[in-house]
VOPA-40170 format. One record per atom (N, C-alpha, C, O, CB): x, y, z; atom name; residue number from 1. Coordinates in steps of 0.2 Angstrom, whole numbers, plus 5000, padded with zeros to 4 digits. Glycine has a CB too. Layout:
BEGIN
X	Y	Z	CA	NUM
...
# end
This chain:
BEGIN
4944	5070	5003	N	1
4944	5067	5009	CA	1
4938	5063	5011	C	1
4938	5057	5011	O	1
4946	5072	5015	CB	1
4933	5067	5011	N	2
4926	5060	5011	CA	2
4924	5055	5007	C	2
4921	5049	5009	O	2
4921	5062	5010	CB	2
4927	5058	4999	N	3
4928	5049	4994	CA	3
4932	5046	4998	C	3
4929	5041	5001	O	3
4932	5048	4986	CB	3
4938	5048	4999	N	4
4941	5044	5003	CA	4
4941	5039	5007	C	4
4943	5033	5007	O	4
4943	5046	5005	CB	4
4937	5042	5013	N	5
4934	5040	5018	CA	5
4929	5035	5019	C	5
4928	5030	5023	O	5
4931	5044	5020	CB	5
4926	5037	5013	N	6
4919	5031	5010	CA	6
4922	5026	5007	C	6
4919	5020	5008	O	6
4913	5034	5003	CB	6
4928	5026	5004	N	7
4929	5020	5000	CA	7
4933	5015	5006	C	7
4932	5009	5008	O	7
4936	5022	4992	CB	7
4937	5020	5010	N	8
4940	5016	5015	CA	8
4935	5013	5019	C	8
4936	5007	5021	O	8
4945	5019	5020	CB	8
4930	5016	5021	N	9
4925	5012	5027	CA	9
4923	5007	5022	C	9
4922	5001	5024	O	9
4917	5018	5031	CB	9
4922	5008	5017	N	10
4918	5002	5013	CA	10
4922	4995	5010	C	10
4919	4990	5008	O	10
4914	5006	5006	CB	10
4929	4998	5011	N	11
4933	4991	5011	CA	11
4932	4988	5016	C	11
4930	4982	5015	O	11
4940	4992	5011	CB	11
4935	4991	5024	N	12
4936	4990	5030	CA	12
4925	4985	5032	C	12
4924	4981	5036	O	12
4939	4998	5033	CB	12
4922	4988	5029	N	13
4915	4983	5029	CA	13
4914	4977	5023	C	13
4909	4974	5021	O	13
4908	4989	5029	CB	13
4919	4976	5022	N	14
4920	4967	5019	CA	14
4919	4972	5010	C	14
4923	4970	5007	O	14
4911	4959	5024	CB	14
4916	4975	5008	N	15
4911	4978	5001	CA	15
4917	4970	4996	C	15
4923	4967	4997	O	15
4914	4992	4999	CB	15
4913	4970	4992	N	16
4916	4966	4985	CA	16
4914	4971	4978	C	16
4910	4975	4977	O	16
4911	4958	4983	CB	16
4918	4969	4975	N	17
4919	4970	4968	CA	17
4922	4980	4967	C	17
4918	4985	4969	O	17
4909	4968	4964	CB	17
4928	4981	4964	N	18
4928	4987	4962	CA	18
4935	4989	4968	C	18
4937	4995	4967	O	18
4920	4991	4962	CB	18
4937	4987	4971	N	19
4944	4986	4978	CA	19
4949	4991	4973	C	19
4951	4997	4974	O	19
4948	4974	4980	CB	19
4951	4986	4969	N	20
4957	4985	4965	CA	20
4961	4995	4965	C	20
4966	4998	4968	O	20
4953	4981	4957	CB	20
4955	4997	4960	N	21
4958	5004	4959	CA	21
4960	5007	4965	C	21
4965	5008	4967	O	21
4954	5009	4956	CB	21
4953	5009	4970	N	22
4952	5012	4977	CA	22
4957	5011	4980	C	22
4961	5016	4982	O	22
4947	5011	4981	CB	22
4959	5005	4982	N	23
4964	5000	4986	CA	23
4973	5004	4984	C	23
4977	5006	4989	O	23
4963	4991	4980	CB	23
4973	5005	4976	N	24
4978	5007	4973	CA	24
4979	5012	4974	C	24
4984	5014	4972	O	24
4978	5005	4969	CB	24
4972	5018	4976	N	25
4973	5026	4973	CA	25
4974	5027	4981	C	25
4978	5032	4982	O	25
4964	5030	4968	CB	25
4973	5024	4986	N	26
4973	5025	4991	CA	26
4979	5022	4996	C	26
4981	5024	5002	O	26
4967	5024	4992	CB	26
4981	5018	4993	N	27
4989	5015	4997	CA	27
4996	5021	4993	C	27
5000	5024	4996	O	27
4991	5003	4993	CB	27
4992	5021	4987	N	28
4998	5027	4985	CA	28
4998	5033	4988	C	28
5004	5036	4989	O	28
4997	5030	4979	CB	28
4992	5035	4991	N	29
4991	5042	4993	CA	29
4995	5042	5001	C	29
4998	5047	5003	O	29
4982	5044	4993	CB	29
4994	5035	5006	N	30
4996	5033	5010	CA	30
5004	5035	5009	C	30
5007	5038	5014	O	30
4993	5027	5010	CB	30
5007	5033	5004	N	31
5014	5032	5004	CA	31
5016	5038	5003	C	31
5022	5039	5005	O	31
5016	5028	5000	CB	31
5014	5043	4999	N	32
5015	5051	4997	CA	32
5016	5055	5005	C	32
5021	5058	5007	O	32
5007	5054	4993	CB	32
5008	5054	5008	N	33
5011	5056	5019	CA	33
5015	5052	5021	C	33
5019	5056	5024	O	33
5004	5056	5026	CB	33
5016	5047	5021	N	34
5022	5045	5025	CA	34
5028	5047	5023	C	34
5032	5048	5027	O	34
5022	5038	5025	CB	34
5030	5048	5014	N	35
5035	5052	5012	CA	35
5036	5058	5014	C	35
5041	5059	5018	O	35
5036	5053	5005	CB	35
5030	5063	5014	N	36
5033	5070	5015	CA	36
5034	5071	5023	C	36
5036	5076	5026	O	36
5028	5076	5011	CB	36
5031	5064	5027	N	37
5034	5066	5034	CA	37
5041	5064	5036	C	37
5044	5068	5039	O	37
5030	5064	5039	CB	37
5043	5058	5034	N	38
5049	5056	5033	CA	38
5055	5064	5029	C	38
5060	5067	5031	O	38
5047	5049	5028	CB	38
5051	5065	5024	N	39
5054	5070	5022	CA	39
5057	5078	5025	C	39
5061	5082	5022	O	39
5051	5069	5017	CB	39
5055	5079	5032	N	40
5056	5081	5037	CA	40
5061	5079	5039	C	40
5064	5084	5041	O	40
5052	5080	5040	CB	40
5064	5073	5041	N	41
5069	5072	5043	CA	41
5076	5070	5040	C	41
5081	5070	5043	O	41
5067	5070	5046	CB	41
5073	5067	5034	N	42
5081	5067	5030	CA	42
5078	5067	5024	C	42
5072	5067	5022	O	42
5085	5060	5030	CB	42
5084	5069	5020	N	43
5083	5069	5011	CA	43
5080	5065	5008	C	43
5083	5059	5009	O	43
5088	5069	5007	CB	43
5074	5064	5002	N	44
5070	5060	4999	CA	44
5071	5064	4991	C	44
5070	5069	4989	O	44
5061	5060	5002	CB	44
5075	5058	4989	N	45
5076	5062	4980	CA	45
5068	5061	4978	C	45
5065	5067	4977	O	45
5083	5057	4972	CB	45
5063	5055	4978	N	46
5058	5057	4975	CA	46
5054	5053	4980	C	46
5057	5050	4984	O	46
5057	5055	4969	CB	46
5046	5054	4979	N	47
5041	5051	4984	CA	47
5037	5045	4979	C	47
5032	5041	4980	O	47
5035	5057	4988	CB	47
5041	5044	4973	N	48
5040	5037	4969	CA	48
5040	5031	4973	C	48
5035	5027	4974	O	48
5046	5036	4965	CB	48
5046	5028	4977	N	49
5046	5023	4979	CA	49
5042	5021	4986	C	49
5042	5015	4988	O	49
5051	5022	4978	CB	49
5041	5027	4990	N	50
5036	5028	4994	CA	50
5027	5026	4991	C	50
5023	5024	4996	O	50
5038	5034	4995	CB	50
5025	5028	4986	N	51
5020	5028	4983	CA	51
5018	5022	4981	C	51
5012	5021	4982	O	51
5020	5032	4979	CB	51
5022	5016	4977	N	52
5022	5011	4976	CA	52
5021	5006	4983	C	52
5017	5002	4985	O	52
5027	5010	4972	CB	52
5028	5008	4986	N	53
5026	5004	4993	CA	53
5019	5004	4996	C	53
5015	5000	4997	O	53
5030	5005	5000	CB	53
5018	5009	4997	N	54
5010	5011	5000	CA	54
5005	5008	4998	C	54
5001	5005	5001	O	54
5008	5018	4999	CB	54
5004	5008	4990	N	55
5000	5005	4985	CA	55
5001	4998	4987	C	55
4996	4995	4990	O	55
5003	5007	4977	CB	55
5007	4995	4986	N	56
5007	4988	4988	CA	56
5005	4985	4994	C	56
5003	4979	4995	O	56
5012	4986	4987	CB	56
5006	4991	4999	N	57
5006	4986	5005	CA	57
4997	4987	5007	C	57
4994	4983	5011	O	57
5012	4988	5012	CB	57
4994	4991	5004	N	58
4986	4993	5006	CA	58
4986	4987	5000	C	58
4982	4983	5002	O	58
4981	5004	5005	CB	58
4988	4986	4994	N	59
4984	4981	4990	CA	59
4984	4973	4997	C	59
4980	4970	5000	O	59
4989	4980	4980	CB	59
4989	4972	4996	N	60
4990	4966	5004	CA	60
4987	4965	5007	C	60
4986	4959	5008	O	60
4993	4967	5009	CB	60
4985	4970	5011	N	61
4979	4969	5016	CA	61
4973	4968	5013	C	61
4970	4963	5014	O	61
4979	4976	5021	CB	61
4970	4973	5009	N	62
4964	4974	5006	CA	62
4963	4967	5003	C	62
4958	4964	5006	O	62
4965	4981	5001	CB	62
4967	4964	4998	N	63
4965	4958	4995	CA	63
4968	4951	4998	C	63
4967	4945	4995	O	63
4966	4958	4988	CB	63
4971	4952	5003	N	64
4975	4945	5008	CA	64
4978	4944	5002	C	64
4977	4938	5002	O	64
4970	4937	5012	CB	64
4981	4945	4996	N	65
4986	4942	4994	CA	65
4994	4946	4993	C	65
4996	4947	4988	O	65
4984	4940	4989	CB	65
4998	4946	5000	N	66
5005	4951	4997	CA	66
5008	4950	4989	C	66
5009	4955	4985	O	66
5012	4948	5001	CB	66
5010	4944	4989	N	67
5013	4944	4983	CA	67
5012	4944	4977	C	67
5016	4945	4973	O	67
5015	4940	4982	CB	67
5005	4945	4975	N	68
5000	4946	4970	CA	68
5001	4955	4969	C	68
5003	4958	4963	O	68
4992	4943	4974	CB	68
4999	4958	4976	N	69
4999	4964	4978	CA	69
5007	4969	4974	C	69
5007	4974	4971	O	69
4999	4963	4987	CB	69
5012	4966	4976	N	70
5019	4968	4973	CA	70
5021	4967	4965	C	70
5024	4970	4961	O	70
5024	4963	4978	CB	70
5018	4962	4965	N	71
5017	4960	4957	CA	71
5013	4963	4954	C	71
5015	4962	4948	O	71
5016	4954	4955	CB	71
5008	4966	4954	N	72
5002	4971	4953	CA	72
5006	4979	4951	C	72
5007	4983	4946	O	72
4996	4970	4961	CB	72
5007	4979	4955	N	73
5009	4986	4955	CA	73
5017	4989	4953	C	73
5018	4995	4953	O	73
5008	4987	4961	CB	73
5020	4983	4950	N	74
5026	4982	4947	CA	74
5023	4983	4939	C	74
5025	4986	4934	O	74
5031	4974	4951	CB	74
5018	4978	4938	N	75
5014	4978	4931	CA	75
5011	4983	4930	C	75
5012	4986	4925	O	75
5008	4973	4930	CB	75
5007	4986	4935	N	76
5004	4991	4932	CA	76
5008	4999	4931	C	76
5006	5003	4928	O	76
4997	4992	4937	CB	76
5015	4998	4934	N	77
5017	5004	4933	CA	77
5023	5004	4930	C	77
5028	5008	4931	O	77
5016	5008	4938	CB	77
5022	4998	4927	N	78
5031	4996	4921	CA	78
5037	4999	4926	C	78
5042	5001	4924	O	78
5032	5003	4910	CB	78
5038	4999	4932	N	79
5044	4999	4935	CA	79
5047	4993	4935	C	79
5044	4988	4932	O	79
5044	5000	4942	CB	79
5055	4993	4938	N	80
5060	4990	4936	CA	80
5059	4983	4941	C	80
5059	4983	4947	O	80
5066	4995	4937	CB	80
5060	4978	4937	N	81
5059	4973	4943	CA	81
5062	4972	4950	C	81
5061	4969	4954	O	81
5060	4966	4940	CB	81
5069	4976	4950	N	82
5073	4979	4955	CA	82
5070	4980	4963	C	82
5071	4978	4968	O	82
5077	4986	4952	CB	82
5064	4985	4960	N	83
5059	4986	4965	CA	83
5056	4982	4968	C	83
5053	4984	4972	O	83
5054	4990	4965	CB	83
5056	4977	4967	N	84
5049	4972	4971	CA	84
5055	4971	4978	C	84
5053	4971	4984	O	84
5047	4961	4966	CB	84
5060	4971	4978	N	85
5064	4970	4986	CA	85
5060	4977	4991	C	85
5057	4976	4996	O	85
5076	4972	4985	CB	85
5062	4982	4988	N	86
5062	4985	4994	CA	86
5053	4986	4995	C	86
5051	4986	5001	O	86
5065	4993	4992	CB	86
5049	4985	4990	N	87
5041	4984	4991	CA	87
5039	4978	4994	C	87
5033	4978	4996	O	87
5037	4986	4985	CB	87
5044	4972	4993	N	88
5041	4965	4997	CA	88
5044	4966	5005	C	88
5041	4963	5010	O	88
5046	4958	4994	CB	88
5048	4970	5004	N	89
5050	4972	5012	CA	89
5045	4974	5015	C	89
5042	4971	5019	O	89
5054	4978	5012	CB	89
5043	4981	5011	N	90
5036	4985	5014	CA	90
5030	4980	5016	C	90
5026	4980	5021	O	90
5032	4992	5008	CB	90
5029	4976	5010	N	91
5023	4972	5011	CA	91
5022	4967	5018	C	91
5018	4966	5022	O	91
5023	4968	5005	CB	91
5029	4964	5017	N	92
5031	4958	5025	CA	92
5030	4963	5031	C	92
5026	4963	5035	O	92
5041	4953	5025	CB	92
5035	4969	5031	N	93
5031	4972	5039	CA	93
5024	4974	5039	C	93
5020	4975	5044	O	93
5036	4980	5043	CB	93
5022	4976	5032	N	94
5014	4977	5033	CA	94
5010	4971	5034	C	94
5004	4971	5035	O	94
5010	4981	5028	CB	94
5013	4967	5033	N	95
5008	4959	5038	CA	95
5009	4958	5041	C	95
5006	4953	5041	O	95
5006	4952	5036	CB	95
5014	4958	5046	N	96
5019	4957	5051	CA	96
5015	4960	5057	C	96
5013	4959	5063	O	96
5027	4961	5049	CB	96
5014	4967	5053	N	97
5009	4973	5058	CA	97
5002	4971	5057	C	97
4999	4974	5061	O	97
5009	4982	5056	CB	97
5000	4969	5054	N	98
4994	4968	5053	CA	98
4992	4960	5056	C	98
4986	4957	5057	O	98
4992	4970	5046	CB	98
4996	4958	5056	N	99
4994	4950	5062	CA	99
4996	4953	5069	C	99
4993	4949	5073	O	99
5001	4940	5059	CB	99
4998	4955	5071	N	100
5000	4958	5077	CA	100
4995	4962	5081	C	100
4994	4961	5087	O	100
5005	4964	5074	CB	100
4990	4965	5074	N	101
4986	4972	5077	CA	101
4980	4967	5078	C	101
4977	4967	5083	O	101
4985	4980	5072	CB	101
4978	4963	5074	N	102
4973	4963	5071	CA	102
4970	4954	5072	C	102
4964	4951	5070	O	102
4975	4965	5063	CB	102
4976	4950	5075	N	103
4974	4943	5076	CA	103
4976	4942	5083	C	103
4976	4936	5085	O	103
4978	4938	5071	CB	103
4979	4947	5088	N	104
4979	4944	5092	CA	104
4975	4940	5097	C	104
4968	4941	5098	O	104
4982	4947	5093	CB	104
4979	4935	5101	N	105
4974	4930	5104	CA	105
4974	4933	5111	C	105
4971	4930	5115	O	105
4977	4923	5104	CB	105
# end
């Protein structure tokens, strides 16, 4: 929890070089709590596709590039190109929410 913590504050303070993994170790982990609370309320055969969305959509934010972000993590983890719908999904409401939160005028 305090690596954690440190890598997130040290994204969130602009840091360069080294994003990529943390970014990745940490959008997954993201998607894993959001599964098992979801999973509270209805059936989840696996917290796979939960874990990639998460991955992708913290890569999104983290490096401003979505599409990059969804393609990244489709490469790095030889899933089925099938998945980029439901993770471009995740990605567009996670900039959607994050122009929202984060640019208002």
């Amino acid at each position: 929890v305090l690596k954690a913590s440190l890598v997130l504050l040290s994204l969130v303070s602009g840091a360069y070089g080294g994003t990529l993994t943390p970014s990745f170790a940490l959008g997954s982990l993201l998607g894993l709590i959001v599964c098992q609370i979801v999973a509270g309320f209805i059936s989840i055969q696996g917290p796979e596709l939960f874990m990639l969305a998460g991955a992708a959509s913290f890569l999104a934010i983290t490096m401003k590039a979505p599409l990059t972000a969804a393609g990244l993590v489709i490469g790095f983890t030889h899933s089925q190109p099938i998945l980029l719908i439901p993770i471009l999904f995740t990605v567009t409401l996670t900039k959607l929410f994050e122009s929202r939160i984060f640019y208002r005028n």
